[in-house]
C-alpha positions as CSV (number, residue, x, y, z in Angstrom):
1,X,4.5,13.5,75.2
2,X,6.6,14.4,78.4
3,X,6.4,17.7,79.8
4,X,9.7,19.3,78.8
5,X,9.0,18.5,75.1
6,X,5.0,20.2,75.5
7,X,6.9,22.8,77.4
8,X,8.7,24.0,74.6
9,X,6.5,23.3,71.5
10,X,3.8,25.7,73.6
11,X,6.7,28.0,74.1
12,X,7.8,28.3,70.6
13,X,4.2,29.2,69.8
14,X,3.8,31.5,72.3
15,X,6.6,33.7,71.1
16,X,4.8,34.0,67.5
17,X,1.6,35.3,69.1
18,X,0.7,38.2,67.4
19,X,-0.4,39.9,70.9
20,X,-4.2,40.0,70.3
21,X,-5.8,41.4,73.3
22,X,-8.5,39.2,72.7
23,X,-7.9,36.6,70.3
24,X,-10.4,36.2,67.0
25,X,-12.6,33.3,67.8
26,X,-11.1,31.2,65.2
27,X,-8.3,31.7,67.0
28,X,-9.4,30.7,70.1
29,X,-11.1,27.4,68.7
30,X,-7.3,26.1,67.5
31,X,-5.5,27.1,70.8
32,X,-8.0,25.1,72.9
33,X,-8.5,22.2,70.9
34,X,-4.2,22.2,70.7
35,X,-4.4,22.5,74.8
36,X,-4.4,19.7,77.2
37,X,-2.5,18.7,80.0
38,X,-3.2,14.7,79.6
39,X,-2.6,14.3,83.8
40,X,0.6,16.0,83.8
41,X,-0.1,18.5,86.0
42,X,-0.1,15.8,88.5
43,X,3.7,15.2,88.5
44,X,4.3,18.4,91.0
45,X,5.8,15.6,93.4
46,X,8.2,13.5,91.0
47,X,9.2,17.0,88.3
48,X,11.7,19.6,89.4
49,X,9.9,22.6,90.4
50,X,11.5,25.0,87.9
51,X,10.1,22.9,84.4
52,X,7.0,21.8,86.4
53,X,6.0,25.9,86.9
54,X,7.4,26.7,82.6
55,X,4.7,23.7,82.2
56,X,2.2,25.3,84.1
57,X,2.6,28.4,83.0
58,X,2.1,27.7,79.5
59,X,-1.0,25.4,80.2
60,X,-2.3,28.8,82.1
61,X,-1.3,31.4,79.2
62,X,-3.1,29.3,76.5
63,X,-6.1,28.8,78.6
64,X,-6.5,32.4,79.6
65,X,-6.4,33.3,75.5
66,X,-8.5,30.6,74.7
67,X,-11.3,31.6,77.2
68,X,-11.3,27.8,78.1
69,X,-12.6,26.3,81.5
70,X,-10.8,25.3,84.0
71,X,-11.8,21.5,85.9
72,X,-11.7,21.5,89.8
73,X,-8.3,19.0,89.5
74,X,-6.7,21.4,87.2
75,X,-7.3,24.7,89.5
76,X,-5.9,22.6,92.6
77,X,-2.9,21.4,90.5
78,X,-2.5,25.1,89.3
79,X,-2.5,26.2,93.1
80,X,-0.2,23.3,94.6
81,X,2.6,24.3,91.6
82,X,2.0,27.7,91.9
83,X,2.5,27.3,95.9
84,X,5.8,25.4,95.4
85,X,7.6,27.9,92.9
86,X,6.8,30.4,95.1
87,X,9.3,29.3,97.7
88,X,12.3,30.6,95.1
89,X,11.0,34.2,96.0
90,X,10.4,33.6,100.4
91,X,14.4,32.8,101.0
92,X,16.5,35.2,102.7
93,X,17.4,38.2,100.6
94,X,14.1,37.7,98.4
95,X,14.1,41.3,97.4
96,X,17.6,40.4,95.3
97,X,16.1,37.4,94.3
98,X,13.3,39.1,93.3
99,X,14.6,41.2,91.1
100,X,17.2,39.1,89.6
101,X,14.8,36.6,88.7
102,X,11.9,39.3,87.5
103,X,10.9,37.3,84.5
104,X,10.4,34.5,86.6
105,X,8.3,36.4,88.9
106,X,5.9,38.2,86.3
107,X,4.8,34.6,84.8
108,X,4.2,33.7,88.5
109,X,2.0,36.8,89.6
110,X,0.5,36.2,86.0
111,X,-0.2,32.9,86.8
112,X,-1.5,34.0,90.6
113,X,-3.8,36.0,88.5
114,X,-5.5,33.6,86.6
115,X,-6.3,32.2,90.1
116,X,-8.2,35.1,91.2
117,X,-10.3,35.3,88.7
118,X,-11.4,31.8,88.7
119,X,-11.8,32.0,92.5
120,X,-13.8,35.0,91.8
121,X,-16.0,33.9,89.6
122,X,-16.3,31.1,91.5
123,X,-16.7,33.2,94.8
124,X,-14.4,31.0,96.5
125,X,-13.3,34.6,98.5
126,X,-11.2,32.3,101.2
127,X,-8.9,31.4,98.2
128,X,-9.2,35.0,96.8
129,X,-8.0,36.2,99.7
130,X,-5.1,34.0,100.4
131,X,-4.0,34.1,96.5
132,X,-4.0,38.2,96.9
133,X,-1.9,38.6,100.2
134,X,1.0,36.4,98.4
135,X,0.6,38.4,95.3
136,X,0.6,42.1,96.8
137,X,4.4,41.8,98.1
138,X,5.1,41.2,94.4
139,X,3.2,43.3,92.2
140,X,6.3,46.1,92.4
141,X,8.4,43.4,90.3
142,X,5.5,43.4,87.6
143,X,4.9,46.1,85.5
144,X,1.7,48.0,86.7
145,X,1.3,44.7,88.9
146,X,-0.2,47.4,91.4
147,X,-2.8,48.5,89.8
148,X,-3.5,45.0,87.8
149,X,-4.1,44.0,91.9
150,X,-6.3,47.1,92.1
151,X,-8.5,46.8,89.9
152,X,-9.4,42.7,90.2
153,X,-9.9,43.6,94.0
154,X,-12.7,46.1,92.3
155,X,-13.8,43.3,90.4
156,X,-14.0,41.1,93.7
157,X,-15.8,44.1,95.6
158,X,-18.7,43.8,92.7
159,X,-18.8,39.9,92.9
160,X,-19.4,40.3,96.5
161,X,-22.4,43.1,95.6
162,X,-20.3,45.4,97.8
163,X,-20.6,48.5,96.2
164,X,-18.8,51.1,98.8
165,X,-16.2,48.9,98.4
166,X,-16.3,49.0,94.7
167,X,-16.2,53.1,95.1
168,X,-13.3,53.3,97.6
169,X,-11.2,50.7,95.4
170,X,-12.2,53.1,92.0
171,X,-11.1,56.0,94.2
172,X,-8.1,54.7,95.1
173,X,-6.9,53.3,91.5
174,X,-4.3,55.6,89.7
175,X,-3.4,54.3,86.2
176,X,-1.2,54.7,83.8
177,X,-2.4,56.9,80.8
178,X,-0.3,54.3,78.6
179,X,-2.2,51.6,80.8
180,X,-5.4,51.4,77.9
181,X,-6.4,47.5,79.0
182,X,-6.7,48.4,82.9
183,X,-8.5,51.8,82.1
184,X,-11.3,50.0,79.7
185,X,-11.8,47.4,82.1
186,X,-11.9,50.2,84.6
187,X,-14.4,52.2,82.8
188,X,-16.5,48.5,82.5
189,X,-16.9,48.6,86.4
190,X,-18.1,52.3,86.0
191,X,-21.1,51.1,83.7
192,X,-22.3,48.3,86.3
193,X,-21.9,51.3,88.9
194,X,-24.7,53.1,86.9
195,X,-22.4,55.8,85.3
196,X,-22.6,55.1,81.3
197,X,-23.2,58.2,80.4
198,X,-20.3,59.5,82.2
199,X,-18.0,56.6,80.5
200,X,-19.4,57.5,77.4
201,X,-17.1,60.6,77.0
202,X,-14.3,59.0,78.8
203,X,-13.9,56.0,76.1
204,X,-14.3,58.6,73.4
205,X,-10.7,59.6,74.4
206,X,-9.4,56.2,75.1
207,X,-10.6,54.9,71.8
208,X,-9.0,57.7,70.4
209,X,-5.6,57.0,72.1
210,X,-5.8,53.5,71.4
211,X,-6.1,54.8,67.5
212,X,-3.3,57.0,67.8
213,X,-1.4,54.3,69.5
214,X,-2.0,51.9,66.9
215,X,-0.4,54.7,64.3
216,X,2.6,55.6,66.1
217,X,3.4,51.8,67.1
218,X,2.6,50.1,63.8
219,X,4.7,46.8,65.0
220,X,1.8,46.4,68.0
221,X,-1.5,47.1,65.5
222,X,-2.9,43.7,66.3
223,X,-2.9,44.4,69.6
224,X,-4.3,47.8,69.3
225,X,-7.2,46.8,66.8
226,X,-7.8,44.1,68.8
227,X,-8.3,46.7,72.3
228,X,-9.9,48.8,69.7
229,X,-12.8,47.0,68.9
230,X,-12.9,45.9,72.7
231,X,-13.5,49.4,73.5
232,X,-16.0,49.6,70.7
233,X,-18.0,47.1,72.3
234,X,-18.2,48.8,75.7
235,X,-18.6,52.4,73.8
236,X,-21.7,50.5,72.3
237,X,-23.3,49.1,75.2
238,X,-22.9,52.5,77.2
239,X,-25.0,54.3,74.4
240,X,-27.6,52.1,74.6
241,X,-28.2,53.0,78.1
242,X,-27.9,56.5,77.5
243,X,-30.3,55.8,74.1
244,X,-31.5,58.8,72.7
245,X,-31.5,59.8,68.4
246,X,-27.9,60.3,68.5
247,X,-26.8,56.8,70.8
248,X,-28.9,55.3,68.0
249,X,-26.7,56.9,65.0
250,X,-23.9,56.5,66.8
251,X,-24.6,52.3,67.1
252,X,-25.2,52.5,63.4
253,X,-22.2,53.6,63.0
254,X,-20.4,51.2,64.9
255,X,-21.8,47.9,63.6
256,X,-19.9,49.3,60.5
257,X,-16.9,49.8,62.1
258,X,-16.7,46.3,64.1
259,X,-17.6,44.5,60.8
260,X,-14.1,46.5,59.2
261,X,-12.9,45.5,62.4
262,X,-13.8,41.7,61.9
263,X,-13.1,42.0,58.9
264,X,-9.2,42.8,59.1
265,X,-8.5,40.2,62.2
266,X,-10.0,37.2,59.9
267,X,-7.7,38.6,57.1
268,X,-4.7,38.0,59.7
269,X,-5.9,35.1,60.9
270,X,-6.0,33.4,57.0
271,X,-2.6,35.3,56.5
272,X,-3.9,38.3,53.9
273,X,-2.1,40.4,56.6
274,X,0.8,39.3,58.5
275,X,0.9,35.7,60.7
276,X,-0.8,34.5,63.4
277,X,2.2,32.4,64.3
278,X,0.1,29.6,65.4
């Protein structure tokens, strides 16, 4: 299969996707074993840079969902094609461009992303760093791009085991009340600072926005319940640090819930409730 023809079968699915923050592992198991680039990747050279970036971009997307490892050849691929789009954006007059292309430019800061965190984990911080000085001019033409950049340079800072640096970068981080993903992953870095039981009360009001959210945007409740029981997980964890009689009710309690909640997103993923669209 050449790459034009992947390009858009993987588009076409990726406009059905129900918007899962996290994807039901089931889910997961079908987009990974429906992903492979089978050496394509390697045609940056002969492919026009335009379709060889909507090719890597999907590759990127659906391995990002899928939770799938990337191989050393793929990452440098990633990075060379990632490199050469980015010369559409460093012409004269980029802001223009910039903005006239801004669906051009969100895929590549989302794909510049995805780099960062597998340099990260990786802690390949020469990379890290040159991957986040080309992204930061950017992140105005993505929404909340600013703060997405804040926040993985907290993650970074807690790779590193560099806690001050962890604190100033939490200081400095203003999201969004609407922003729930960023301030549950924020509130994640807050428990490996020591500071569940602080978090504890804090999620109680982000899992009730992401509930009330969920109500008033019925069109989006995939994606809520899916953030939903994300945020139950963490709200678990954090009251079994604080343990006492009522963290143990409370977890009790919650196994119930993320069974419901398991319960439903298998439901849409056999289509009892809506399509998963892949």
């Amino acid at each position: 299969m050449d790459i034009r023809t992947l390009t858009e079968a993987w588009s076409k699915e990726l406009a059905t996707y129900p918007h899962w923050y996290v994807p039901p592992y089931e889910v997961c198991e079908e987009l990974a074993s429906k992903t492979s680039e089978v050496g394509l990747l390697q045609c940056h050279a002969e492919v026009d840079s335009d379709m060889m970036f909507d090719f890597c971009y999907e590759l990127v997307w659906r391995y990002e969902k899928s939770m799938n490892d990337y191989s050393d050849y793929e990452v440098r691929n990633i990075r060379q094609i990632w490199e050469n789009y980015a010369q559409n954006f460093k012409n004269p007059g980029k802001e223009e461009l910039a903005v006239a292309r801004q669906e051009q430019v969100e895929k590549w800061f989302d794909v510049g992303m995805a780099l960062l965190r597998e340099y990260r984990e990786c802690s390949m911080d020469a990379e890290w760093d040159a991957v986040y000085k080309a992204l930061k001019p950017y992140a105005k033409y993505r929404w909340h791009g600013e703060q997405i950049l804040q926040v993985e340079k907290a993650k970074q800072a807690f790779f590193q085991m560099d806690i001050p640096a962890m604190r100033r970068c939490l200081d400095r981080c203003d999201l969004d009340k609407t922003d729930y993903e960023l301030r549950l992953q924020m509130l994640g870095i807050r428990v490996e600072l020591d500071e569940a039981e602080a978090v504890v009360e804090e999620l109680q009001r982000l899992i009730q926005e992401i509930r009330q959210a969920s109500v008033e945007q019925p069109e989006n409740y995939l994606y809520y319940t899916s953030l939903h029981a994300c945020a139950l997980q963490l709200y678990g964890l954090c009251v079994q640090g604080v343990w006492d009689h009522w963290g143990m009710r409370h977890i009790r309690r919650l196994s119930i819930v993320l069974k419901m909640k398991s319960s439903v997103m298998k439901k849409c993923l056999i289509g009892e409730v809506g399509e998963i669209g892949l």
